[in-house]
C-alpha positions in Angstrom: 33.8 -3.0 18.9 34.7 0.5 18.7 38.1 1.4 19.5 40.1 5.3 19.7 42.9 4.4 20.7 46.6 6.1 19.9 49.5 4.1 18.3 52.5 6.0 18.9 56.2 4.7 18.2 59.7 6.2 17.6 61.2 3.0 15.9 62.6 3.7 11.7 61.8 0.3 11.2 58.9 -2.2 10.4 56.7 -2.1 13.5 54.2 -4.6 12.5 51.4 -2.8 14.5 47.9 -2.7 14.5 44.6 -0.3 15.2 42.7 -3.2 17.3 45.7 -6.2 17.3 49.4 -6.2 16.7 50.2 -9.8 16.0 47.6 -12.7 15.6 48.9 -16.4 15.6 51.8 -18.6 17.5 51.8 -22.2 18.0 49.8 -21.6 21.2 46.6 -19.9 19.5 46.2 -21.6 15.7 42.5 -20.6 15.7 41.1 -18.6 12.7 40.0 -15.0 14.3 36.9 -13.1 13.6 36.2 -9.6 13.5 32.9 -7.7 12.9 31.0 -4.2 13.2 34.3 -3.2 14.7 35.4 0.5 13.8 38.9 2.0 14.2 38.8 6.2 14.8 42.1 6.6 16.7 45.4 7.4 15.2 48.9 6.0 14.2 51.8 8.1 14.9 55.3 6.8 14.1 56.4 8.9 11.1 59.5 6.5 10.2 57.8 3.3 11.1 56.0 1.6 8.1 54.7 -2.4 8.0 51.2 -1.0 9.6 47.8 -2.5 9.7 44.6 -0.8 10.5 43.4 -3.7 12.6 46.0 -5.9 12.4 49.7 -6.0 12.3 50.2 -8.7 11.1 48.8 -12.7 10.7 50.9 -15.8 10.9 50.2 -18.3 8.4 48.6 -20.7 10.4 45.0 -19.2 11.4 43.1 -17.1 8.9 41.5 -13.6 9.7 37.8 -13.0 9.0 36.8 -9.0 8.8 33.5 -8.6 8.1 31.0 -5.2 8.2 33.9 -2.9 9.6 35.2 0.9 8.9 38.7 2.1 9.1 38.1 5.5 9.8 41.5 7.1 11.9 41.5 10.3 13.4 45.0 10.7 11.8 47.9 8.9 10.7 51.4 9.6 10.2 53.0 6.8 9.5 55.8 6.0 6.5 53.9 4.1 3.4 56.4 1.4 2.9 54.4 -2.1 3.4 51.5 -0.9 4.9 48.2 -2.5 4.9 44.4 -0.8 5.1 42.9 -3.6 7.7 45.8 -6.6 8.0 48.7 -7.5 6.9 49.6 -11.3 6.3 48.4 -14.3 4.9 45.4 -15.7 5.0 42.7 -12.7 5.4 39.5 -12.2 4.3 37.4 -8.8 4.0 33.5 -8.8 3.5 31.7 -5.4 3.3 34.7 -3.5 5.1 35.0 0.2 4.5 38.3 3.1 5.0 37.8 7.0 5.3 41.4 6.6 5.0 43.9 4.7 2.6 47.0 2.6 4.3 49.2 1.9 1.5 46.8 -1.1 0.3 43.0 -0.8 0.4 43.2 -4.9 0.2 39.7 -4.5 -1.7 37.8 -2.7 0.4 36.1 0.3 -0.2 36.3 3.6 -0.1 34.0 5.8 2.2 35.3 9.3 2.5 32.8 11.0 -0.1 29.5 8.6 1.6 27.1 10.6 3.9 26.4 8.8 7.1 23.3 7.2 5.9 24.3 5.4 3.1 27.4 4.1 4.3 25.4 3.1 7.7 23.2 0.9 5.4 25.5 -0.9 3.2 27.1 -1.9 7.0 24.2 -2.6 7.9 21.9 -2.8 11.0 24.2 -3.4 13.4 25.4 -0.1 12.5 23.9 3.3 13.4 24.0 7.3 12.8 24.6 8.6 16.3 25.8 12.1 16.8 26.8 12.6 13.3 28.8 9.9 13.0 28.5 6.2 11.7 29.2 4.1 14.3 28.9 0.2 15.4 25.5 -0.3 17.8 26.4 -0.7 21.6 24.3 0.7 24.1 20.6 0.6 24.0 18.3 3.3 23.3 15.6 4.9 25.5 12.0 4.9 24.6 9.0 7.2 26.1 6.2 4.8 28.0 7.0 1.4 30.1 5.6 -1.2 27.2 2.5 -1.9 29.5 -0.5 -2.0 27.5 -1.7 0.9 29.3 1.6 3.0 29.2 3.3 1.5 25.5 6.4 2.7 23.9 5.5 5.5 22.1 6.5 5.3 18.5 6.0 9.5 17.0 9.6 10.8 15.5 12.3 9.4 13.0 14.9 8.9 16.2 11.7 7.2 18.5 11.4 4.0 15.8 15.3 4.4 15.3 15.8 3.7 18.9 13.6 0.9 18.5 15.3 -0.6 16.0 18.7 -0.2 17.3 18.2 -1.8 20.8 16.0 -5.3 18.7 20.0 -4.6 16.9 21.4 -5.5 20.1 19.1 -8.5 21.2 16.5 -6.6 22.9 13.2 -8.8 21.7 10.1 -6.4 23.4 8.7 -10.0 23.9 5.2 -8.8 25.4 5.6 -5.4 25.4 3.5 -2.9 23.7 3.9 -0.1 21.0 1.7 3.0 20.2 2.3 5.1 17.0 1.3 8.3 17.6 2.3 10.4 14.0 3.4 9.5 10.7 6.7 9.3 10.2 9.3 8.5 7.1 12.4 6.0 8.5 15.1 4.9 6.6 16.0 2.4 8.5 14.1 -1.5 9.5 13.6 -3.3 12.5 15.2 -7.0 13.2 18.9 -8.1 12.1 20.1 -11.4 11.3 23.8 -11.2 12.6 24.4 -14.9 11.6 23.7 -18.5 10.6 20.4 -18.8 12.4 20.7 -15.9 14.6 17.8 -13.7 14.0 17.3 -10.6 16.0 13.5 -10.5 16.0 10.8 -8.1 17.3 8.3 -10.0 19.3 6.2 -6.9 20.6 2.8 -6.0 19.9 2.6 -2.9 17.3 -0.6 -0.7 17.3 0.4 1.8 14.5 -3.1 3.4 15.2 -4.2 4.3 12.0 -0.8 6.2 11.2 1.3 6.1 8.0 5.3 4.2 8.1 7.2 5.7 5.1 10.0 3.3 4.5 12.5 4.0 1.7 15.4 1.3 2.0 17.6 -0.3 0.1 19.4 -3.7 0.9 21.5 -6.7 -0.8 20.4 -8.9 2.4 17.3 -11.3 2.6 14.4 -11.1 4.4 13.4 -6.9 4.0 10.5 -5.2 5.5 10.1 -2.6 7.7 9.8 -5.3 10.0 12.7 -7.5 8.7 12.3 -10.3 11.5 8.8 -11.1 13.7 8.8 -13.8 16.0 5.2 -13.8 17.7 4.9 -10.5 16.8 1.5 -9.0 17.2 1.4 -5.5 14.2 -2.1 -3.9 14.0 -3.8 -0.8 12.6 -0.8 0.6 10.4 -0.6 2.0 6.9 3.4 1.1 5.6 4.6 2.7 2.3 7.5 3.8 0.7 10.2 2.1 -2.0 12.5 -1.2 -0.5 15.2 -1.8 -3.3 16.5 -5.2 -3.3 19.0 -7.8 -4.7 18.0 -10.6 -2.9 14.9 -12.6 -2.1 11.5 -12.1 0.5 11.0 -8.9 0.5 7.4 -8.0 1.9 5.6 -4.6 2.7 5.1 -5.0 6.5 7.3 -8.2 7.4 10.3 -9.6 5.7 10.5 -13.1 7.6 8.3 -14.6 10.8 9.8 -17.4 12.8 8.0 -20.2 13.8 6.2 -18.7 16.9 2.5 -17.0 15.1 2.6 -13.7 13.4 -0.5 -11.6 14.0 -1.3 -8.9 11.1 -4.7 -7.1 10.9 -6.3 -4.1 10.0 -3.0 -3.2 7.8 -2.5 -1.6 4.7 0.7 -1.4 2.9 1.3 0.2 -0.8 4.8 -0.3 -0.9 6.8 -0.5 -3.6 9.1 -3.4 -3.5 11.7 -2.9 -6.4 13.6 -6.2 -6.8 16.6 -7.1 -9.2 17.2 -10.4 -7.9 16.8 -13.5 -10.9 15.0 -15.8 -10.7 12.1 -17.2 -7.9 12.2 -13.7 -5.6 9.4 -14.9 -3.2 8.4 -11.2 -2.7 5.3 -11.1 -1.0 3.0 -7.7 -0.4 2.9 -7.8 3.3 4.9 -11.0 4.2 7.9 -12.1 2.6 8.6 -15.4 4.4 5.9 -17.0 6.6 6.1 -20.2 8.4 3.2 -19.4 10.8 1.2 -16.5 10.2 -2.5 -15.0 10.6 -3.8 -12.2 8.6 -6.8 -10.3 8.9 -8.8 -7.6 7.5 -5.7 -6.6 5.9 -4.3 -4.8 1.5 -1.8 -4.5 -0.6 -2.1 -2.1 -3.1 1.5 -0.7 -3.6 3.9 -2.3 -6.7 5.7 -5.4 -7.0 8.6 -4.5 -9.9 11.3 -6.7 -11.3 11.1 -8.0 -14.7 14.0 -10.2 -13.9 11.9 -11.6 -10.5 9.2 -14.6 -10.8 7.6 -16.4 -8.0 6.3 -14.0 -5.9 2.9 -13.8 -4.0 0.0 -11.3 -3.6 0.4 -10.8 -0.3 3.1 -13.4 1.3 5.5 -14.0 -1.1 6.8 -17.8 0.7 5.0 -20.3 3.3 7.2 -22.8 4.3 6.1 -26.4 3.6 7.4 -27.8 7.1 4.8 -29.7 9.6 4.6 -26.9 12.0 3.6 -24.4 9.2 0.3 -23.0 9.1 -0.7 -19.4 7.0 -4.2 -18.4 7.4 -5.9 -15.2 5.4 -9.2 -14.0 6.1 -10.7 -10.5 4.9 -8.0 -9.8 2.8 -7.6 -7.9 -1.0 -4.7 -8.2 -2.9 -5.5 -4.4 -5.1 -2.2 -3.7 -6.6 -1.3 -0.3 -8.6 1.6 -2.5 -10.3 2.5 -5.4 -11.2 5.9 -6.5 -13.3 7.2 -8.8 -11.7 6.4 -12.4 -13.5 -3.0 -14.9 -4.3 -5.3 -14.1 -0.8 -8.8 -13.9 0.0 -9.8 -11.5 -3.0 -8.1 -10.0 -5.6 -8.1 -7.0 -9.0 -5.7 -8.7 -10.5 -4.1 -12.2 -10.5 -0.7 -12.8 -9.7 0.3 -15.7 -11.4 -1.8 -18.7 -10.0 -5.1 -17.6 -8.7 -6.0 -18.2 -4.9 -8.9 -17.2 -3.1 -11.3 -15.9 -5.4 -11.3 -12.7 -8.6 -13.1 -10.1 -7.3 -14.9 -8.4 -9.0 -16.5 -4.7 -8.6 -21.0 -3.8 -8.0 -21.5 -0.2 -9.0 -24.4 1.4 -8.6 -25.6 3.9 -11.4 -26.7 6.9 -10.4 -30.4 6.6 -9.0 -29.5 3.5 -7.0 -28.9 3.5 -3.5 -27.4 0.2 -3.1 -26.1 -2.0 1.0 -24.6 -4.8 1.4 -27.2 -7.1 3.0 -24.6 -9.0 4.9 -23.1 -8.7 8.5 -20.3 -6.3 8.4 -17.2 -6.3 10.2 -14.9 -2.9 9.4 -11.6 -2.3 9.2 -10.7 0.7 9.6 -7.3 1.2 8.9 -6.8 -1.1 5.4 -10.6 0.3 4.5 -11.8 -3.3 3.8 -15.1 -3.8 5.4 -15.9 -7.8 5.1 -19.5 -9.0 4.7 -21.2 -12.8 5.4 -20.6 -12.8 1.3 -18.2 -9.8 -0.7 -16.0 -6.7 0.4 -16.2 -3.2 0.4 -13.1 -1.4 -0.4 -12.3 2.0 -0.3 -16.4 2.7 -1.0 -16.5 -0.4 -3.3 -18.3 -3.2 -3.0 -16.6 -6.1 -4.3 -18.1 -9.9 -4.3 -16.1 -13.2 -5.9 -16.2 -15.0 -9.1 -19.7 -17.7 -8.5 -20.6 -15.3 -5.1 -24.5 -15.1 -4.4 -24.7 -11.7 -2.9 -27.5 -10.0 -0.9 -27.9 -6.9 -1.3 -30.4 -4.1 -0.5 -31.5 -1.7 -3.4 -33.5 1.2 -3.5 -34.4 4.0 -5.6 -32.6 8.2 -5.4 -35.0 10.1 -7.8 -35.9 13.6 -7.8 -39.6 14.1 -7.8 -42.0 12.8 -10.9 -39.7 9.7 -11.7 -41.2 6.7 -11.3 -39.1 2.9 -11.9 -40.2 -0.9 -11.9 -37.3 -3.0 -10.7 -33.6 -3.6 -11.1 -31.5 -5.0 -13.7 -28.0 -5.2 -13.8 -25.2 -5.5 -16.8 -23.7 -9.1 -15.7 -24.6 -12.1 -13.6 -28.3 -12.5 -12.1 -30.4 -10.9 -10.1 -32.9 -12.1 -8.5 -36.4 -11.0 -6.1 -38.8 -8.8 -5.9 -38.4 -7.0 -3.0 -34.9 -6.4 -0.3 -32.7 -8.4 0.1 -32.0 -8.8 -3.7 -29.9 -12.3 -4.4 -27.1 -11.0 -7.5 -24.9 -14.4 -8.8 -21.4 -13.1 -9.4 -20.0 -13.9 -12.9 -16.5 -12.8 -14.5 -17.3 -9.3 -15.1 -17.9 -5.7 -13.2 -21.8 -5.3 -12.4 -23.5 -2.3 -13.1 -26.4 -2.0 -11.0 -28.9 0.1 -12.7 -33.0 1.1 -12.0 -35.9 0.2 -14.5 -37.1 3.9 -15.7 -41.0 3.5 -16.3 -43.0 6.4 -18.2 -46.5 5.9 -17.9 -48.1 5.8 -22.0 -49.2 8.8 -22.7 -52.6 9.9 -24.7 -52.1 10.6 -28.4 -49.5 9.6 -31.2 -46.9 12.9 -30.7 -48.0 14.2 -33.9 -49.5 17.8 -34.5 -52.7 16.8 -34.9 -53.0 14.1 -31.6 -50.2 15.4 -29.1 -48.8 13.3 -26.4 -50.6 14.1 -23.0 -51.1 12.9 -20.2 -53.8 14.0 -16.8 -52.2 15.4 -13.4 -50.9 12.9 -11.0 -47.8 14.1 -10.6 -45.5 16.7 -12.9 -45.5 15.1 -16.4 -43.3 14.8 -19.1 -43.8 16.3 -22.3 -42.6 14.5 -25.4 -41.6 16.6 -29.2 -40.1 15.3 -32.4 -38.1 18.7 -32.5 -34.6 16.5 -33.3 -35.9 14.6 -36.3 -37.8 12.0 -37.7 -38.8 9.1 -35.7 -37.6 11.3 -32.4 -39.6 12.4 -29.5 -38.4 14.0 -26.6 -39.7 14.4 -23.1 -39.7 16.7 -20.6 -40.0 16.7 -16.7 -41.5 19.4 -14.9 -41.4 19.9 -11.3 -44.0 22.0 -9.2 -40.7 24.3 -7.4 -39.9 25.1 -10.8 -41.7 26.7 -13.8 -38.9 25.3 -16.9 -38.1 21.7 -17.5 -35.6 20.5 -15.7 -34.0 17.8 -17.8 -34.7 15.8 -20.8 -34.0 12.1 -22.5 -34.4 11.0 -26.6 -36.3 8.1 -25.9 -36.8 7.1 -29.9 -39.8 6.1 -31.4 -41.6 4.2 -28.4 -44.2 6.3 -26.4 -42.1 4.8 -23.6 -38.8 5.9 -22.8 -36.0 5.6 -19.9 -35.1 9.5 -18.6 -31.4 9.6 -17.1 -32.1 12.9 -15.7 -28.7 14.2 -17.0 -29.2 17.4 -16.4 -27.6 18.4 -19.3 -30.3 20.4 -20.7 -31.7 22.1 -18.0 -28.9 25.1 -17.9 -30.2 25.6 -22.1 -33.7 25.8 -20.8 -32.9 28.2 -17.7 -31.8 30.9 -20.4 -34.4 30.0 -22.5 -37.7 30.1 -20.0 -39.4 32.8 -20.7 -39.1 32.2 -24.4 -40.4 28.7 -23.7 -43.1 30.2 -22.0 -43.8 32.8 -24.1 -44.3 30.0 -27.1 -46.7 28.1 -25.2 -48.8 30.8 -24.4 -48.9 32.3 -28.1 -49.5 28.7 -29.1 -52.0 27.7 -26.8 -53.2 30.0 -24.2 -54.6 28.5 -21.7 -54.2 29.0 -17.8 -51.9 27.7 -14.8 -52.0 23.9 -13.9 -53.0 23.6 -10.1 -50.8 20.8 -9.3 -47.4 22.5 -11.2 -48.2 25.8 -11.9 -47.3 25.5 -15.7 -49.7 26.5 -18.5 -51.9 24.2 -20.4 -54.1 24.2 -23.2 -57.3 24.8 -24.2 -58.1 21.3 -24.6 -60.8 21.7 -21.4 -59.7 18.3 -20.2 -57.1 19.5 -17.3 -53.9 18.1 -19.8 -50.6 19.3 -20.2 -49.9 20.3 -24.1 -47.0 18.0 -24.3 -46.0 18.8 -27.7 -43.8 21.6 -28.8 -41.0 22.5 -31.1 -38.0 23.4 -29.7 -36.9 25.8 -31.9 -39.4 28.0 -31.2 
């Protein structure tokens, strides 16, 4: 209730007047009275009149007076102080969360709101309240949205006041039962969808939400239950949509998309949400990282990899922090990674870290080194939105493929190496592998797995001395091996026919075998030092230009490279 209304009286005496109600309570009417989100901007004029109350004049002893979420903000007053009272005078009257711009004698514990902006003081009354033409006022009449909720002409969901709309008029009862939503741009909110007025009174969304790929920025802060940016689902259909920001909280079931769901099933897929969820309540919190509450839920394809923080906060879940335990309860989760970036306070399909108890299974990461090409073998079904693409066994998140703890996984390997390389196989740093040819079976154990190929160099002629140098006949560029960096060292060298300097080079000790990584790391060394490299080997060896690489050889008359030479040169 929202009243302007002017009090005006000549009277030097005590007037016992109030903003909304003058005098409450005869013999005829002994019932307690309530009064919420009501808001009192009108004035009191009676300059010699004192005994005031902003709401009410005054109470009789008999029924008590309940104010609860209000603001006593008068346009003016003029009034004498003597015996006046902020909201009531009387017996028997209790405030909750009331607020003044303007002192009445007695502030009766309430508190003051003068130096708030709009927005804070609009959410510590909370959603029933709003910011509507610069001012904080109590929620009344609904708001308009662009579209007709059809699933071919939805609500459309693309500025701050669009999902402010929508969140006042679910404020006001209005459920969207059916009716569809389309986020069309990112957008940062401060405030949440769904109330909870009182008792078991929820005011739920029950819509379908298609946040199409687009980011919800959410930064909240509450001392109520049940927070999200969608505080209260009931049937609520939320697809495709990215949610982050910070929710601050004192009390419990807190979750990064949905704060509570009601019995009728909550559908959530395709979502990502790395919220932070900052709680100071003690004790079991029941946070969750996209659901607080859940008593009938279905999640798909869907993350958290925001922060769950409050060292004070136990008893929370991955990714729904509560499922009640009632017979028509039912949570499934399919396709999902809990991935957070912190955790403090002290789980789902697959998770990096555990949360407490472990549920679903650890996953744990398949990298491929750097000449591996490396597929799932699996059926895939993407997700666009959370990044998760689920396979018949393992994940792929945000381009890494991820399998469970015990997890046979097929996979498809292959070989990326620039020409003259040649490899035998596949071994990898945990678990097994096993097969000869695609798809490759790898047993998941407790660790990462480093995928990596099994480098072959064919044995070469020759012991790498100065007397018998390693070489070996054209079938393909050749390394050539030196013991330039010490004893019991050679090193080899891969030429390719575009080029006419080594391109890269590996210590491979004192095997005539070695493993070249192809870092690289040499080859800008031998670019500034080509034509000294090539200068040596001709003043060493003579000799005449290979067919197949077009580098010099010897003048060993058998077609060899000369394969050994001393680096210092």
């Amino acid at each position: 209730m929202w009243t302007t209304a002017s009090k005006t009286l000549a009277p030097r005496s005590a007037c016992s007047s109030g903003g909304f109600i003058g005098e409450l309570g005869t013999s005829k009417d002994p019932d307690d009275t309530y009064i919420d989100n009501c808001f009192f901007d009108g004035r009191l004029e009676a300059t010699h009149s004192n005994s005031w109350g902003g709401f009410i004049g005054w109470v009789e002893d008999e029924p008590d007076a309940y104010i609860t979420n209000c603001l006593f903000s008068p346009a003016y007053v003029g009034v004498n102080d003597e015996g006046n009272k902020t909201f009531a005078r009387g017996d028997d009257i209790h405030l909750t969360n009331c607020y003044f711009k303007h002192l009445l004698t007695d502030a009766q514990g309430a508190t003051k709101a003068r130096d708030m902006d709009n927005e804070t003081l609009r959410m510590k009354l909370g959603e029933a309240w709003e910011v509507y033409a610069g001012r904080v006022l109590p929620i009344m009449t609904p708001r308009f949205l662009t579209g007709e909720g059809t699933e071919a002409s939805p609500y459309i969901i693309a500025t701050f006041d669009d999902w402010h709309r929508l969140a006042t008029n679910v404020a006001l009862g209005e459920s969207y039962n059916g009716k569809h939503f389309l986020m069309t741009r990112d957008i940062s909110v401060s405030r949440v969808v769904g109330t909870h007025p009182d008792g078991d009174t929820y005011n739920a969304f029950q819509g379908i939400f298609d946040g199409d790929g687009h980011t919800l920025t959410v930064n909240y802060t509450t001392n109520a239950e049940f927070c999200g940016p969608f505080c209260y689902t009931y049937g609520a259909t939320i697809k495709n949509l990215i949610t982050t920001g910070t929710i601050n909280t004192s009390q419990k079931h807190a979750g990064g998309v949905v704060g509570r769901n009601g019995t009728s099933l909550l559908k959530l897929s395709n979502v990502t949400s790395s919220m932070t969820i900052n709680s100071s309540f003690r004790g079991s919190a029941e946070h969750g990282g996209l659901v607080g509450y859940a008593i009938r839920a279905n999640i798909i394809g869907s993350a958290f990899t925001g922060s769950l923080l409050g060292e004070n906060s136990n008893g929370c879940g991955g990714l729904v922090g509560w499922k009640t335990n009632t017979d028509d309860s039912s949570v499934s989760i399919t396709d999902c990674l809990f991935a957070p970036s912190s955790v403090t306070v002290g789980t789902a399909n697959a998770y990096t870290q555990p949360l407490g108890t472990a549920q679903g299974k650890r996953a744990r990461s398949i990298i491929a080194e750097q000449y591996v090409t490396m597929q799932n073998a699996g059926t895939a079904t993407e997700y666009n939105v959370s990044g998760i693409t689920s396979y018949d066994v393992g994940i792929r998140y945000n381009d890494v493929l991820y399998a469970g703890v015990g997890d046979a996984v097929s996979l498809n390997l292959g070989y990326a190496f620039t020409e003259g390389i040649e490899a035998d196989g596949f071994s990898v740093s945990a678990g097994t592998l096993e097969g000869d040819v695609n798809p490759y079976t790898l047993t998941m154990h407790d660790k990462d797995v480093l995928v990596s190929a099994n480098i072959a160099v064919t044995p070469w002629e020759g012991d790498g001395t100065e007397a018998s140098p390693l070489r070996r006949q054209h079938r393909r560029c050749a390394p050539r091996w030196s013991n330039g960096h010490g004893a019991g060292h050679r090193r080899a060298e891969w030429l390719r026919p575009d080029r006419r300097h080594p391109v890269s080079d590996v210590q491979a000790g004192n095997s005539n075998q070695g493993r070249s990584a192809l870092s690289g790391e040499m080859d800008e060394w031998y670019r500034h030092q080509q034509s000294r490299i090539r200068r040596r080997i001709l003043q060493q060896h003579g000799g005449s230009a290979c067919s197949v690489c077009n580098q010099h050889t010897g003048d060993r008359g058998d077609g060899g490279h000369v394969l050994a030479r001393q680096r210092d040169g």
